[in-house]
N, C-alpha and C positions, 0 to 999 in steps of 0.2 A: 439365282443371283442373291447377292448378300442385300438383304432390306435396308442395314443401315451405315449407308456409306458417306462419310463426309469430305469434301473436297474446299480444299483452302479457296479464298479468293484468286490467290494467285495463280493456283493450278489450274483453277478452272477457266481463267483468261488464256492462259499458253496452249491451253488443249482446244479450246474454241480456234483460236488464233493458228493453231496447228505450229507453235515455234518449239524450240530443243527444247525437252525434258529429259528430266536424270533421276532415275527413284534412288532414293536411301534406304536401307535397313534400320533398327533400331535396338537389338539386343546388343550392338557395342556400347549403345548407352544406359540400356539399363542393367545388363551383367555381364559388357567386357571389361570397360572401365571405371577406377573409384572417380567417384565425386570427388575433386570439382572437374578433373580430366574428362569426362562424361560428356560435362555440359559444355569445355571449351572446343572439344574435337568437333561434334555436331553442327556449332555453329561456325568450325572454321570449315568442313566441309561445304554447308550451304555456301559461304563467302566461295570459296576456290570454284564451286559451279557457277557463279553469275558471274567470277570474275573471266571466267572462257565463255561465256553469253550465252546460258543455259539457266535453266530453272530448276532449284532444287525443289523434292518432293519426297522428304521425310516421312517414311507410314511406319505408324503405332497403332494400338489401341489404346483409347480414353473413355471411361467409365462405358465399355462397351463397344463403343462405337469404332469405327475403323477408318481412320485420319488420313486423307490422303496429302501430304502437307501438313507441316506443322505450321504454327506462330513461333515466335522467338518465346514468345510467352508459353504456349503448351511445350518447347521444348525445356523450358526449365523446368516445368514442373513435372515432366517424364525423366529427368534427370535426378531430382528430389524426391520422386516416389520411395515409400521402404517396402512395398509390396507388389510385386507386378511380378505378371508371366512373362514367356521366353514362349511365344506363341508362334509356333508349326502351323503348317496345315489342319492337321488333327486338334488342335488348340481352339480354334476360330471359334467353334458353339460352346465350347468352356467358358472363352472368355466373354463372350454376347451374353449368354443368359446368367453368368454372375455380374455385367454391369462393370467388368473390372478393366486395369489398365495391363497393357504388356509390350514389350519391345518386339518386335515379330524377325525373325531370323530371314537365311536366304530362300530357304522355301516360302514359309511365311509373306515372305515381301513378293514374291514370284508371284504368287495364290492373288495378292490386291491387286499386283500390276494388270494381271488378266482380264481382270475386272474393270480396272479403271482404262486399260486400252495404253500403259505406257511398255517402249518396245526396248528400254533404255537402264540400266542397273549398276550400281557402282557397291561393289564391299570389300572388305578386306582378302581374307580367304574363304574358300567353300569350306562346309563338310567333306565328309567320306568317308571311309571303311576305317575304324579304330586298331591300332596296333594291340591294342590288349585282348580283343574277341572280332572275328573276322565277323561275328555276325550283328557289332556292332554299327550300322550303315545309316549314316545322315540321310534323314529324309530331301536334305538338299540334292542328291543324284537325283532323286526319283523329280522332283521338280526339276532338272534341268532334261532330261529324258523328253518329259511331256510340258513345257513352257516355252514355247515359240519366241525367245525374246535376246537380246545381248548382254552379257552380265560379263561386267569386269572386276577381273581378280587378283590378287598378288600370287597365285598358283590356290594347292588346298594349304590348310594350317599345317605346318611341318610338324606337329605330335601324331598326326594321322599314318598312316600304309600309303605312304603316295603310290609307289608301283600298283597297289590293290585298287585303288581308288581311281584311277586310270584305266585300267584295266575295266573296270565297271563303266565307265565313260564310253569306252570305245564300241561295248558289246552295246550301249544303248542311243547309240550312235549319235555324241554330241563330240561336235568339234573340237576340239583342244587350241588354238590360236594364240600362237605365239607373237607379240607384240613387239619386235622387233630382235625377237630374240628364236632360238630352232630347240631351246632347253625348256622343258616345265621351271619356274622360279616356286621354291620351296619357302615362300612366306616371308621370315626371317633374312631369307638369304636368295639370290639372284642363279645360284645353281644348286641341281638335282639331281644331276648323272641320267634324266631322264627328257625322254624324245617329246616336243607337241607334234599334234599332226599335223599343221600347217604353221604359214608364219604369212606375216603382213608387215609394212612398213609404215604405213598412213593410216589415216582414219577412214578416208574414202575409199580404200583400196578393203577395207573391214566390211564395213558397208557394200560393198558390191558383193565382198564374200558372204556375208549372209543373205542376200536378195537370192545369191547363186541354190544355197545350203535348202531354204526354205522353198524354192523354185523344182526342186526336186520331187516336193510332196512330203518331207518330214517335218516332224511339227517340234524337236529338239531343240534345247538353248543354242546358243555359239556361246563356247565361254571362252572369253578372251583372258591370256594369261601374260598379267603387265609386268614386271618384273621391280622389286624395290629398287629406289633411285640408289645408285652406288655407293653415294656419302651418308646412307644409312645403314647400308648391312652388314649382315652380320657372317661372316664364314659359317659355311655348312661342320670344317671341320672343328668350330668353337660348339655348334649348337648343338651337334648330334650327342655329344656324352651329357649333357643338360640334359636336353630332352629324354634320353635313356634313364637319369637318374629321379627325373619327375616323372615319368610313368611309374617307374618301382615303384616309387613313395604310393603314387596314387594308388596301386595293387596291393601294397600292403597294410593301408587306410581302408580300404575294401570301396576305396568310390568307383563309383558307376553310371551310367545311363548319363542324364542332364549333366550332372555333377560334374562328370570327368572334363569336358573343355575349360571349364572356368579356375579348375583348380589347379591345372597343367599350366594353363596360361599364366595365373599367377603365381605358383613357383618359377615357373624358369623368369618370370622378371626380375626375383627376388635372389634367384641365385645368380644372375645378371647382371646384375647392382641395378637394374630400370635402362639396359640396354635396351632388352627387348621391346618394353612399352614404346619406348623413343623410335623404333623399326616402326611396329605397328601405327603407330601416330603417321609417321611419313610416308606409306604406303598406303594407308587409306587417303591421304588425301594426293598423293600418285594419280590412285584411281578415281578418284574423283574428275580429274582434272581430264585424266584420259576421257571416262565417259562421259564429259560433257562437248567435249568435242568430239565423240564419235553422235552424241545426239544433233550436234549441229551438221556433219554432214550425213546424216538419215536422214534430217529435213529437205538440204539440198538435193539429195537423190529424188526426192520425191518431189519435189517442185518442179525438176529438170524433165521428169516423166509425166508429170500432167502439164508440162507447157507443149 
């Protein structure tokens, strides 16, 4: 177990108290988006969790330590930082024994949830297998493989190989859950040409599908894939030659490894004109709002079963 875990006050009353939680990630704030967008998204996320009667639970690391919960006040100054990691799994004793700060991604965030016992995840998009080197592969699959928990999504980031990336899902046998829809939603955009493997309507009707999932013996996420709200997206056939043109750029810059999602993501805003930021703004707090209402009917499943 990690030695040094901090848990907000508030977190720690909702988990005594057994009511909805909803964990955050935090490398959208410290390298998806510029300052001051950073700092307003974070806290309009928290707001959109309480305001479906749930508890946000933002994890970072701060000089070491591993936050479960921020303050309004540690999230500005995670938003302020000029130095901080993009901490993985593989990150965690990097960033402990340099004492340092870092936004922790979807693995990342998966890796604390375990720890702190929340069953509940809201982000934008996953990783997955890189269009430029198949053997490019987000550590986030392999977390959602082996992380027993619900993580909502807007599909994976459309710069990725989503058919590959899927494909990797199925053989590691995590659900695909489509959120009212029978399409993977490609980030940016609400269609993908591509199948989930199930679909739901409700929140409760989510919830019983993973009680089902994990009732089986596998110990796999469920990732639920929410689709952008319609008055934010963006046609697949605007994004796809974007997207194609910021990859080139990035292969002939010779970026790679870390580098390549941050630099993708911010040309295609730029050649955009900040559509795209304006997508990813409204679909994270999409998802926000979804998992905070799938964490309130997790709670009520489980009240209904111990009464």
């Amino acid at each position: 177990m990690i030695d040094d875990i901090y848990k907000s006050p508030a977190v720690s009353r909702v988990t005594k108290a057994n009511l909805p939680l909803v964990a955050l990630e935090s490398t959208v704030i410290t390298h998806g988006l510029p300052h001051p967008h950073n700092l307003q998204l974070a806290r309009d996320m928290e707001r959109a969790i309480r305001d479906e009667g749930a508890t946000p639970a933002t994890i970072a690391f701060l000089d070491g330590c591993l936050h479960i919960g921020l303050s309004d006040g540690e999230l500005e100054r995670l938003a302020n930082e000029k130095e901080t990691y993009k901490v993985g799994p593989r990150d965690f004793a990097t960033v402990i024994t340099n004492e340092a700060c870092g936004g922790t991604t979807v693995a990342g965030t998966m890796l604390a949830c375990k720890h702190a016992g929340i069953k509940v995840f809201a982000t934008g998009g996953i990783g997955g297998v890189h269009r430029e080197s198949s053997f490019d592969i987000s550590a986030d699959l392999q977390a959602l493989a082996t992380t027993p928990m619900i993580v909502v999504c807007a599909g994976a980031k459309a710069i990725l190989d989503l058919p590959a990336t899927l494909e990797y899902l199925e053989t590691m046998n995590v659900p695909v859950v489509g959120y009212g829809t029978e399409e993977f939603p490609a980030f940016f955009s609400r269609e993908s040409g591509l199948e989930v493997s199930a679909n739901v309507d409700t929140s409760e009707d989510l919830v019983e599908f993973a009680k089902a999932h994990w009732n089986t013996g596998l110990q796999s996420a469920v990732l639920v894939a929410n689709p952008i709200p319609a008055n934010a997206a963006i046609a697949k056939s605007k994004m796809d030659p974007i997207i194609k043109q910021a990859s080139q750029e990035a292969q002939e810059e010779g970026i790679h490894g870390k580098a390549v999602t941050p630099f993708l993501l911010q040309r295609i805003n730029e050649l955009t004109d900040g559509e795209s930021m304006r997508a990813n703004l409204a679909l994270l707090l999409n998802n926000a709002r979804l998992a905070a209402r799938i964490a309130q009917a997790w709670r009520a499943y489980e009240r209904r079963k111990a009464a």
